[in-house]
Structures are given as C-alpha cells and as structure tokens.
C-alpha positions as a LaTeX table, in Angstrom:
\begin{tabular}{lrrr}
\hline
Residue & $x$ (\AA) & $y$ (\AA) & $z$ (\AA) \\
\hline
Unk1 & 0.00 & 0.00 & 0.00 \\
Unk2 & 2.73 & 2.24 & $-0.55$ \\
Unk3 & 2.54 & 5.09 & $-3.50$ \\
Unk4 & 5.60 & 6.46 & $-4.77$ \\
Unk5 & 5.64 & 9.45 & $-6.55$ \\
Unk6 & 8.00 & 11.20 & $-8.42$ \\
Unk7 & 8.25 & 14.01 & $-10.85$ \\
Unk8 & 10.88 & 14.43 & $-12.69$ \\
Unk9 & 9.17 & 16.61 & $-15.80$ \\
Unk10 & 10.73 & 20.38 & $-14.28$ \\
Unk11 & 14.36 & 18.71 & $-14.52$ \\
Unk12 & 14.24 & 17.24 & $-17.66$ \\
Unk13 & 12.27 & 19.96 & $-19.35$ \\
Unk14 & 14.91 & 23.02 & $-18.43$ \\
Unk15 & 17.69 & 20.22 & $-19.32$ \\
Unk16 & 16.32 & 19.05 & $-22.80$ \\
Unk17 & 16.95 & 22.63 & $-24.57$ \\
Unk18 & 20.79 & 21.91 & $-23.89$ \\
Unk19 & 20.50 & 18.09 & $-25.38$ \\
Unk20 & 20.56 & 16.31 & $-22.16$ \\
Unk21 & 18.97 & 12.59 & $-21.69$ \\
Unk22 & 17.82 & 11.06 & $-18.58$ \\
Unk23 & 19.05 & 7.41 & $-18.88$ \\
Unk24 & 18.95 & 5.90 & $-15.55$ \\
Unk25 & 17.30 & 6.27 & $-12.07$ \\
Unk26 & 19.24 & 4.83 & $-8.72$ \\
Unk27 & 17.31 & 4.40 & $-5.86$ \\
Unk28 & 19.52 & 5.12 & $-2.46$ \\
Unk29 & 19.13 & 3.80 & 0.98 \\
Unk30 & 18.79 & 7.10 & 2.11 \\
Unk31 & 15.66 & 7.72 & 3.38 \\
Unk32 & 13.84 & 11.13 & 4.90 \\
Unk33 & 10.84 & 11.74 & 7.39 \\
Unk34 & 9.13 & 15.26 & 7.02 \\
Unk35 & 7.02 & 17.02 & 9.37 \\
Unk36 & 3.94 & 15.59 & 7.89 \\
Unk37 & 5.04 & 11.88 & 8.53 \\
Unk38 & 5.45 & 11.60 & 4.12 \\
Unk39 & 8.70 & 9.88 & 3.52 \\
Unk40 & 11.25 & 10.78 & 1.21 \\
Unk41 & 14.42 & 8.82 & $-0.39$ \\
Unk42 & 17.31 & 10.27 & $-2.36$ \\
Unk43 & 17.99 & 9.04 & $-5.77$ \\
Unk44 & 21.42 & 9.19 & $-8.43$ \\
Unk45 & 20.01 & 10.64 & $-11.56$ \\
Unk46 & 21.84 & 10.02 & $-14.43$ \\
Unk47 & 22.09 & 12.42 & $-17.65$ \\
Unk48 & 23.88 & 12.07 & $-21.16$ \\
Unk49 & 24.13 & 14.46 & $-24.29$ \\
Unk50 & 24.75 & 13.11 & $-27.51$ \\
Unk51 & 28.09 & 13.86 & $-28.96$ \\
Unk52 & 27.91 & 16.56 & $-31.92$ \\
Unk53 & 29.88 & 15.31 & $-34.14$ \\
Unk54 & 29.49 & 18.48 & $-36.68$ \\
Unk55 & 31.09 & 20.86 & $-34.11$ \\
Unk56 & 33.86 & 18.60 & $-34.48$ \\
Unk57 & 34.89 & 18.64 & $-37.87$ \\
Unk58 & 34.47 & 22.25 & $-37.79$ \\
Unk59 & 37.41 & 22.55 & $-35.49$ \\
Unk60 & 39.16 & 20.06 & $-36.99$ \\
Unk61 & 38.94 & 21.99 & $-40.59$ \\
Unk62 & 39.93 & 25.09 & $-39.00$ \\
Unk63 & 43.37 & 23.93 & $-37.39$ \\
Unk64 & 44.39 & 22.48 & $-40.55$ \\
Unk65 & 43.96 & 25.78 & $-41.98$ \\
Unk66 & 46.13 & 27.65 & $-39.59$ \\
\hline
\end{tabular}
C-alpha cells in the first residue's frame, strides 16, 4: 500500500533545450521523514548528451587551416 511518486518533468524539461537525456534512475538507501510523517528517499540521476559530431569537424577543418 505504498505510493511512490515522483516528478521528474521540471528537470528534464529546463535540461532538454541543452540536449541532455535522462538514462537511468538509482534508488539510495537514504531515506527522509518530514514534518507531515510523508517519507522521502534520495535518488542518483543520471544524464547524457549526444556527442555533436558536426562541431567537431568544424574545429578540426579550422586547425588544418592555420
């Protein structure tokens, strides 16, 4: 009978515009009581960005042309 909730949508929303992923979730052991009696836990959120692989080349072609 336990409901976990979790919302995640603010993070990943202001993080998207720069290319980041979410690609994995930890759960910890840590766990937090708040004044109402709700529980909380700490979690390891894990982001990626694509590499850009254009950006690249464009570097590259300018230091061969020094």
């Amino acid at each position: 009978g336990v409901e976990v909730q979790t919302d995640y949508v603010p993070l990943l929303n202001s993080l998207a515009v720069y290319g980041w992923q979410l690609t994995c979730v930890l759960p910890t052991p840590i766990v937090k009581t708040n004044r109402e009696g709700d529980l909380s836990t700490k979690q390891i959120v894990f982001l990626q960005r694509p590499s850009l692989p254009q950006k690249a080349k464009k570097k590259e072609s300018k230091v061969n042309n020094l």
